[in-house]
C-alpha positions in Angstrom: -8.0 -79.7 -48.6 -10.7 -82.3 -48.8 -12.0 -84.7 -46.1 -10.2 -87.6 -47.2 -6.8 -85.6 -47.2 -7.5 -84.2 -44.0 -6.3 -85.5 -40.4 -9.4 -86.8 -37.7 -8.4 -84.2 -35.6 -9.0 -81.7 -38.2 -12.4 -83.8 -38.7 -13.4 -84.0 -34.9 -14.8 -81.4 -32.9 -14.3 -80.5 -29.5 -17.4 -82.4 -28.2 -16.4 -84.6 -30.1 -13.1 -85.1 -28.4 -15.0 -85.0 -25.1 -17.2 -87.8 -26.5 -14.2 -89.6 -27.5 -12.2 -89.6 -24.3 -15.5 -90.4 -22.1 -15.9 -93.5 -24.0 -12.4 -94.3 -23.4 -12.7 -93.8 -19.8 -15.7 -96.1 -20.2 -18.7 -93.5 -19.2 -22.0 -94.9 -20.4 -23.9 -93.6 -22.9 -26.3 -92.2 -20.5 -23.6 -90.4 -18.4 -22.5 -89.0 -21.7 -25.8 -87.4 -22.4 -25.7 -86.2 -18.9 -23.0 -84.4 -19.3 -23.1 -83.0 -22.2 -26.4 -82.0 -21.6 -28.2 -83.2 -24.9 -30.2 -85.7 -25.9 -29.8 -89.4 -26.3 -30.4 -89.1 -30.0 -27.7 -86.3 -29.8 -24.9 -88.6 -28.3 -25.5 -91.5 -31.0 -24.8 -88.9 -34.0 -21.4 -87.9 -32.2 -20.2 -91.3 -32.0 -21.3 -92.2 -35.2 -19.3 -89.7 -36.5 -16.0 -90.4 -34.4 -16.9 -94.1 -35.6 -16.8 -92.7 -39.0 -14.1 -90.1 -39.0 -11.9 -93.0 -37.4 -13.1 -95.6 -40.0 -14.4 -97.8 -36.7 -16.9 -100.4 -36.7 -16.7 -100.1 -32.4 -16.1 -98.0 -29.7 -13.2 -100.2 -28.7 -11.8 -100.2 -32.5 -12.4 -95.8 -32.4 -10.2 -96.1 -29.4 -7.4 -98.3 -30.3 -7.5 -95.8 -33.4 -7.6 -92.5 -31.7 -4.9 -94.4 -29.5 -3.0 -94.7 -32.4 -3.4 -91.7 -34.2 -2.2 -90.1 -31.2 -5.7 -88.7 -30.6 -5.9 -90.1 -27.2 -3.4 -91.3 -24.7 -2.7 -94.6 -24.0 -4.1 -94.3 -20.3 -4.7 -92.4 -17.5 -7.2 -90.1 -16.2 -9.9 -88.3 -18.0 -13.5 -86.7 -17.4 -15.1 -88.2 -14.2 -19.0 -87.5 -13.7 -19.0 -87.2 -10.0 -22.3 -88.0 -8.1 -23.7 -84.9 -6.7 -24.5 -86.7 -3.0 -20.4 -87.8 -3.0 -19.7 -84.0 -3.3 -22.3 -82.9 -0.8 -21.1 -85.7 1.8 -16.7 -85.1 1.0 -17.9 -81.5 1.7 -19.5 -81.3 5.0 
């Protein structure tokens, strides 16, 4: 099976998945990095190939697509990068 026969899922890895739904939930680019752990550079190659795998000029067209493609749901919660001092203060 080719590229262009096979389905974005099939084309997206699991970071890129992760990517995908962090955008979503509207986690800045930096907050990405963050959590993924690599480097800016790093980030803008996943998304530029979500952007291309979903054949999206934006990050809001890549999610209306992945919405559509059943890719992502249509809302609800998804990865939340939690600030370390909120942890340290809900835990004492």
């Amino acid at each position: 099976m080719t590229e262009a026969t096979q389905g974005p899922r099939a084309l997206l890895s699991s970071t890129d998945m992760v990517v995908l739904h962090m955008i979503a939930d509207g986690h800045s680019m930096d907050e990405i990095r963050r959590f993924l752990g690599v480097s800016s550079t790093a980030v803008d190659e996943k998304i530029g190939h979500i952007l291309r795998v979903l054949s999206a000029s934006s990050h809001e067209q890549a999610i209306v697509k992945a919405i559509e493609q059943g890719l992502l749901g249509p809302a609800g919660p998804g990865f939340r990068i939690v600030n370390e001092q909120e942890d340290v203060e809900s835990a004492g």
